[in-house]
N, C-alpha and C positions, 0 to 999 in steps of 0.2 A: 665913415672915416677912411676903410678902406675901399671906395670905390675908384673904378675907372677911371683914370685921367689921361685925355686926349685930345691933342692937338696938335695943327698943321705945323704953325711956325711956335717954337717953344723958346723963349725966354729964360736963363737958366743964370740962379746966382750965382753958380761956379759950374767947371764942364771939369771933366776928365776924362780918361777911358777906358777906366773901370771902376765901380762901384763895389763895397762889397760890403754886406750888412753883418756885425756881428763878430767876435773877436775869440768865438770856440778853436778849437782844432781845424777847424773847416775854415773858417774865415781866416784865422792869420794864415795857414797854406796858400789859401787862395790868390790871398793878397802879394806875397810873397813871391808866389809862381808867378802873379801877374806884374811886380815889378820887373821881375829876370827876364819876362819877356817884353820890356821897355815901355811899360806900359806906366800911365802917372796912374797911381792910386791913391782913391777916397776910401777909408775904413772906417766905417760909423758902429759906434757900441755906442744904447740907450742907456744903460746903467753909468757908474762911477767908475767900474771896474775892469780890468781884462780879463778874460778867461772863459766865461760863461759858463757852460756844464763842465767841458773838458777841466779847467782847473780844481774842482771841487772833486774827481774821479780818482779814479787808480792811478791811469796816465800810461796805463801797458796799452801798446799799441798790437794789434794781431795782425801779422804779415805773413801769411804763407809765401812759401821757397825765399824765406829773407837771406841775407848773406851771412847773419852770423849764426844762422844754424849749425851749421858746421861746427862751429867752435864750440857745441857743445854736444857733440856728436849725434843729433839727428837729419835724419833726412828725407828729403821731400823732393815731391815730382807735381808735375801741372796735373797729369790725370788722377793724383789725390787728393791735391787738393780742387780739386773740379767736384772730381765726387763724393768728397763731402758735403761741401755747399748744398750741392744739387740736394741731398739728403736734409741736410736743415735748412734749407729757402721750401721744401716740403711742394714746389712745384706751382711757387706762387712767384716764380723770379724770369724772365727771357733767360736764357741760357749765353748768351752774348755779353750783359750785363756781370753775369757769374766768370766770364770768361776773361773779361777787361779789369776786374779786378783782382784775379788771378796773374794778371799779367803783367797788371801797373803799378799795382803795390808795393812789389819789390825794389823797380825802379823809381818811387816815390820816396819811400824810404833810405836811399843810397844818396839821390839828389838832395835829400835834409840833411846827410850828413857833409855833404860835400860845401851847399851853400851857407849852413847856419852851427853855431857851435856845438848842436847837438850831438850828442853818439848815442848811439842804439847797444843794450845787453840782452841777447839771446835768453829769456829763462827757461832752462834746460827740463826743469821741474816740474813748471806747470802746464798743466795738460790740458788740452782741448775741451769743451764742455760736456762733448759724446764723444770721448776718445777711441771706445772701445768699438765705433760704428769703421766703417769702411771706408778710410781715408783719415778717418781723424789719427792725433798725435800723443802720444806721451809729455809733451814739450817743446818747445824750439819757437815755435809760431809767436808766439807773445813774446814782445821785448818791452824793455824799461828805460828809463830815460837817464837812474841815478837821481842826484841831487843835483842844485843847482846854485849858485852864490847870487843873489839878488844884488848883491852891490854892482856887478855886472850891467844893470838896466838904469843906473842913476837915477835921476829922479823918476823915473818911471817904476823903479819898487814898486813904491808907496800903493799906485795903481793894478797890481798883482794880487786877482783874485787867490784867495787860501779858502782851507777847508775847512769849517767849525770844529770836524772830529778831527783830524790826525795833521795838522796845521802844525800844531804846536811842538811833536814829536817828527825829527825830517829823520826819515830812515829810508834805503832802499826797500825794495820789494824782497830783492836778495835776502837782505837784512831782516826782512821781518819773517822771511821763510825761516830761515835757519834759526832764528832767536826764540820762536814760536809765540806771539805774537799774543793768540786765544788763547792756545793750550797749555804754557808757559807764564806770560806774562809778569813774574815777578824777577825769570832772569832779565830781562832788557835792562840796557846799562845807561839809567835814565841822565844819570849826571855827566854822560856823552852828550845825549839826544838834546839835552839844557845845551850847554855850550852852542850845539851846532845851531839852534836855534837864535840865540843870541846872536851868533856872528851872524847868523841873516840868512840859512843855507833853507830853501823850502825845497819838499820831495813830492813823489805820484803825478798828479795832472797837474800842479802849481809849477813843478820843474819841468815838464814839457811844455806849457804854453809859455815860462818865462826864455827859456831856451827858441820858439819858436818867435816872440817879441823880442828877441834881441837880433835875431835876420830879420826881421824887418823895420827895425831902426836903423839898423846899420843901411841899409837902402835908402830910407828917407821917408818910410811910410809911418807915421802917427796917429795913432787909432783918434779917432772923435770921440771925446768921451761924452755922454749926456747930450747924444741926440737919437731922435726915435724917428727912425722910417715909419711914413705913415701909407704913403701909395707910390704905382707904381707910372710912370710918366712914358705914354707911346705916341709915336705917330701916325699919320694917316694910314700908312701899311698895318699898322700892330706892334712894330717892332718897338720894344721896349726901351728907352732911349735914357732915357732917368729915373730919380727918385725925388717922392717930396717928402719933407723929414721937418720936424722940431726941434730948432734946439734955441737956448736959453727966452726960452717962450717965445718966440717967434716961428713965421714958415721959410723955408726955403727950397728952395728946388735945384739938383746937381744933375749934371747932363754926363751922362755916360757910353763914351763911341763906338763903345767895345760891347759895353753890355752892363746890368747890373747881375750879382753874385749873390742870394739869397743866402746865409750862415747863421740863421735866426734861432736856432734852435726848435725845441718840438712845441706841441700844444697842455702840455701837463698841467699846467697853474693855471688853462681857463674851464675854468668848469660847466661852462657851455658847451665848449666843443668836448670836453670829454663825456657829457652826457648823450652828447648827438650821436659819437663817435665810438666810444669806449662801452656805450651804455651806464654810462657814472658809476663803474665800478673801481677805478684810481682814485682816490682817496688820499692818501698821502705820499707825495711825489718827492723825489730826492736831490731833484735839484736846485737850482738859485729860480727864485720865485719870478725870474726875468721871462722865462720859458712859458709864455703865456697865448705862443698862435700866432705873431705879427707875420712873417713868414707867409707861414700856408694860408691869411685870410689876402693878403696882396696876391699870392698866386692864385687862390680862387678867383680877386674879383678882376685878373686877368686871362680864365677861360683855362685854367692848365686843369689836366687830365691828371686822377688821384688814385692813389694805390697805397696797401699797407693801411689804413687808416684805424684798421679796428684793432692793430697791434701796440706794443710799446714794448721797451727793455724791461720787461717786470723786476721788482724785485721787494721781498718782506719788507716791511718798516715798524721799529718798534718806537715809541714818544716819549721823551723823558719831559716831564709838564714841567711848562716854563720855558724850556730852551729858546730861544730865539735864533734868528737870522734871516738875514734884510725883514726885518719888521715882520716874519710872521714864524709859526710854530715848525721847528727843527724837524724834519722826519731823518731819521736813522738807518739806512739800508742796515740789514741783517745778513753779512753776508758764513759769519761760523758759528754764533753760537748754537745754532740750532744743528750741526754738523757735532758736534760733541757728544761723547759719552755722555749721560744722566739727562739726558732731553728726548722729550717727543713733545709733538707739536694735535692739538686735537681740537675740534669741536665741539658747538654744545651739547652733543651728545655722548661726549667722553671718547670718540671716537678718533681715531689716525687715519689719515685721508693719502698722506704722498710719501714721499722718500725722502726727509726735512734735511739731509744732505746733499740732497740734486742742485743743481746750479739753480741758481737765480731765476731766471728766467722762466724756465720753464717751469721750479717747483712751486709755484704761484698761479700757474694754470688750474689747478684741480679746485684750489679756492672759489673759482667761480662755477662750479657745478653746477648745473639749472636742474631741482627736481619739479618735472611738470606737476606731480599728482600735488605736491604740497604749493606749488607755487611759489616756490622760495629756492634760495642757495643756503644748503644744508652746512655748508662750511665757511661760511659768514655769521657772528663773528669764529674767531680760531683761537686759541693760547697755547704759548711755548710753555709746559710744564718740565719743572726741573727739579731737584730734591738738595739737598743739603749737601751731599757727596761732588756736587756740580759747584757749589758755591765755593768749596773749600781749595778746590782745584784750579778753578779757570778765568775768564775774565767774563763778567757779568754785565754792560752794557758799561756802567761809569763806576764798576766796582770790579777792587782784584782780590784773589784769596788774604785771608785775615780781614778784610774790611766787610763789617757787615752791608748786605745789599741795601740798596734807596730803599726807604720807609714807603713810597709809592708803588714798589711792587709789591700787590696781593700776597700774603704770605699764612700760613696755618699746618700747625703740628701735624694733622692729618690729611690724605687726599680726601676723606668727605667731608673735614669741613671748609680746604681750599675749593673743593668744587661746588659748596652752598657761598659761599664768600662771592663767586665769579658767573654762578650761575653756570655750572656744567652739571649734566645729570651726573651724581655721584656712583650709582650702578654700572656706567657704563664706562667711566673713568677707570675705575677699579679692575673692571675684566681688562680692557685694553693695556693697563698698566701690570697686571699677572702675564698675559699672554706677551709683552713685550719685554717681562724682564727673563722669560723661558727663551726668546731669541738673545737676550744679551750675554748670558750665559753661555749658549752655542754658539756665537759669534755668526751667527745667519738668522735675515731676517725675511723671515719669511712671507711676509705680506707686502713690503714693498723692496727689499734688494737692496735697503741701505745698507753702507760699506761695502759694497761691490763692486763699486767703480774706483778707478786707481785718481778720479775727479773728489768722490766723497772724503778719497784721504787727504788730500792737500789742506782740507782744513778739520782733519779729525786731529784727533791727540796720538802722533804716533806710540806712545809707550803704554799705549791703552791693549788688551790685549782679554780676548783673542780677536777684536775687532777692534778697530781705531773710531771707528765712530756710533758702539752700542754699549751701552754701561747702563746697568738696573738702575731704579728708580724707586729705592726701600726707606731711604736715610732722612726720616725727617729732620727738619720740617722742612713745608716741601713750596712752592712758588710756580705763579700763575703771571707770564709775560704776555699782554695781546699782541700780536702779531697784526699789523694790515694790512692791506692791499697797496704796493707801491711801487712806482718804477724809475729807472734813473731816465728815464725821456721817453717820449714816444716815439713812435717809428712812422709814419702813415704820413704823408705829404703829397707833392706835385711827383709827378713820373719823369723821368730823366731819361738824354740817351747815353750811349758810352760816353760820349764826352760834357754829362752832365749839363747838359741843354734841356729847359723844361720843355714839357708836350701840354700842347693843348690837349682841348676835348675831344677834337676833328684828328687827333692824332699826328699832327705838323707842330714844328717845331716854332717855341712864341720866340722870336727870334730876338735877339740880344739880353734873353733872360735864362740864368744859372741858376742853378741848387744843390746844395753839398751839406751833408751832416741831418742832424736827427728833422731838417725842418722838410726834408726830401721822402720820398717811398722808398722804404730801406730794402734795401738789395737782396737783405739774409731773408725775407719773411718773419714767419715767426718765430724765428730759431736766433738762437746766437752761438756761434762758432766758436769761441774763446773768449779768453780774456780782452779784450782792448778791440774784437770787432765793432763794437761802437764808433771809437773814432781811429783806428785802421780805416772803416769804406770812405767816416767824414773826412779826413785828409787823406785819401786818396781822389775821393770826388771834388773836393777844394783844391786840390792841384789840375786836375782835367779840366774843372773851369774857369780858373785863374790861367792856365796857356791857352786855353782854345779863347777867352774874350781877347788875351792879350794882341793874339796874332790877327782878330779879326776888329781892332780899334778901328782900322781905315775905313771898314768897312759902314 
């Protein structure tokens, strides 16, 4: 399906001169920059919906030296944020690539506020994912978008991808800092959050990509809803000239003079390629089940050269049975509870493996530990244990204090009969849980350094004390959460240059083919830099190649 299509003289049911697949953060920038630069644009989304990953996400965008740092008194310089990067791309990135996004972001950022009703807020608060590394921030780098009024996009609402989890509740990120969110939960001032929802106000990645759809209606650009690129259409040179795409059960073929714009998202929901690729250890993926590889197997079966592929945005996910969305089973990113007091997180051997406060990303690396001698990952499966002291306090996956937890989480008066219930060694559960309530006690933990980072706190319980994110674990009865392997996208794709032009294999540029967002070789490696570096590089890469096909339509 996705194979090569090529030919001399091409016939094309409609032409433009630029293409651009997909309607993430990547794709409407793209499209967006590539109107501004006069260019007619075709925007196809296979799904019903707009948004793709970016709408179901946080929606902070991460923008080193942005402009409104300032405004909240941090500050930043190119050779720190150079040399951070450099530190989390771990020397898997050109240094050119690191440098261009250092550079253009900023101005990417400024240009969205200037052409689309967006504004950007500085959060002062939250801090870089390895702040404490050389270069990183206490804050400033990641901004928010606010809320947004859907009445704004008329009949185009209706079409505005929302989140299954926090859809329903529009709060800023501000908002959700200060009200405390996890650690709080029963102050939030719900018969506001009603209201706003009512009038129609959506927040996070729902108010950035609605915000980002409304520049580009206001231009003239209408996403295609329910059509699906299928391959990629060149000419006798290679130069990628169109696309041929499905839609209402038929073929058709659109000609693109500029170029086509890959914004497909990553490969997570094919479990082919994450088995080729990942080793099939992604398991449950967090985002809209659309993110299935259409992307990167078009740039395959046009010869582009691949990078990144064995990585992804890791992140925990926990299953609440039953959940749905788009037709298959809800994964849950974990992004605090396992940051809280009364939680550690262990194996079948009763064992504590990471630092269950660490960012995302990374604290899902140790998960897949390969022991040669046993031939296995000793830390597969995992479970979030937590005691009753945890329950009374915080917000528990679809439960708040006073509400007893979902009858589906494993539960038992003692740790050895919740760990004969789950299947943990009950011996080693017990030392792990004595030796970790002697660090909770001292508020230092000494086997992996949680609460150390000024990262850990942002989702610990400040008024926890003498550590924000260690609280024993005595108070029966006590509960066993599995934790799995998941990520909000992968990262591994076609190779890009600065201006987001795929590379062949031969290392030349396949000429009038782009990539921008998770369906590209992500820039960061295997690190992630903040909050919102996901789609901070994808719209800053969806702007470099929505100008650079626009300028080169004639061509």
């Amino acid at each position: 399906m996705f194979e090569r299509f090529t030919k001399k003289k091409q016939r094309f049911t409609e032409e433009a001169d630029v293409v651009v697949i997909g309607t993430g953060g990547a794709g409407l920038v793209a499209a967006l920059a590539a109107a501004e630069g006069g260019a007619k644009v075709v925007l196809l989304e296979k799904s019903q919906l707009v948004g793709g990953t970016t709408a179901v996400s946080g929606g902070v965008v991460w923008v080193p030296q942005n402009h409104h740092m300032a405004e909240v008194g941090v500050a930043d310089s190119r050779e720190d944020a150079l040399g951070y990067l450099r530190i989390i791309a771990d020397g898997r990135t050109e240094d050119a690539l690191l440098e261009r996004y250092v550079d253009e972001a900023p101005k990417m950022a400024r240009w969205l506020e200037d052409k689309t009703p967006l504004r950007f807020t500085a959060l002062g608060h939250y801090p870089d994912y390895h702040p404490e590394h050389p270069g990183g921030k206490p804050g400033g780098r990641s901004m928010e978008t606010g809320l947004f009024q859907t009445a704004e996009l008329g009949d185009w609402a209706k079409a505005l991808r929302r989140s299954p989890i926090f859809g329903a509740t529009p709060m800023t990120v501000t908002e959700a800092t200060e009200w405390g969110v996890f650690s709080k939960p029963l102050s939030l001032p719900y018969g506001e959050l009603a209201k706003r929802y009512k009038a129609g106000f959506v927040c996070y990645g729902a108010s950035l990509v609605g915000n980002l759809l409304a520049g580009c209606l206001a231009r003239g650009v209408e996403p295609r809803l329910g059509v699906a690129a299928s391959s990629l259409i060149q000419d006798e040179t290679g130069r990628v000239i169109g696309v041929e795409a499905t839609a209402g059960g038929g073929q058709i073929t659109i000609g693109a003079k500029g170029g086509v714009i890959l914004a497909t998202g990553g490969f997570e929901w094919n479990s082919e390629l994450r088995t080729r690729f990942l080793g099939g250890q992604l398991t449950h993926p967090n985002s809209p089940p659309i993110s299935d590889g259409d992307g990167l197997r078009m740039a395959m079966a046009v010869g582009a050269d691949l990078g990144n592929m064995s990585e992804a945005w890791w992140c925990p996910s926990v299953v609440v049975p039953g959940e749905d969305y788009d037709g298959v089973q809800l994964n849950r990113g974990d992004f605090a509870i396992r940051s809280l007091p009364h939680s550690i997180i262990v194996n079948a051997a009763g064992q504590r493996f990471v630092n269950e406060a660490h960012n995302y990303n990374d604290m899902m690396k140790p998960f897949f530990h390969f022991d040669p001698v046993a031939y296995a990952r000793p830390n597969l499966p995992a479970w979030l244990v937590i005691d009753q002291a945890f329950v009374e306090r915080y917000l528990l996956v679809t439960s708040v204090p006073g509400m007893a937890p979902p009858s589906w989480i494993p539960k038992a008066d003692t740790l050895a009969e919740l760990a004969a219930a789950v299947g943990i060694d009950a011996g080693g559960l017990a030392a792990t849980v004595q030796r970790f309530n002697g660090f909770a006690a001292e508020g230092v933990d000494r086997d992996f350094r949680r609460g150390e980072s000024v990262y850990d706190h942002f989702y610990g319980d400040p008024d926890h004390t003498p550590n924000p994110n260690l609280g024993t674990i005595e108070k029966g009865p006590f509960y066993a959460l599995e934790v799995h392997p998941g990520a909000i996208g992968t990262k591994g794709g076609p190779m890009t240059t600065r201006d987001a032009e795929v590379r062949g294999a031969d290392g030349q540029v396949i000429a009038g083919l782009y990539a921008a967002g998770n369906v590209m070789a992500g820039i960061t490696g295997p690190g992630y830099p903040g909050a919102g570096a996901t789609i901070g590089t994808a719209m800053t890469w969806g702007w470099l190649a929505g100008r650079h096909a626009a300028a080169h339509k004639a061509g």
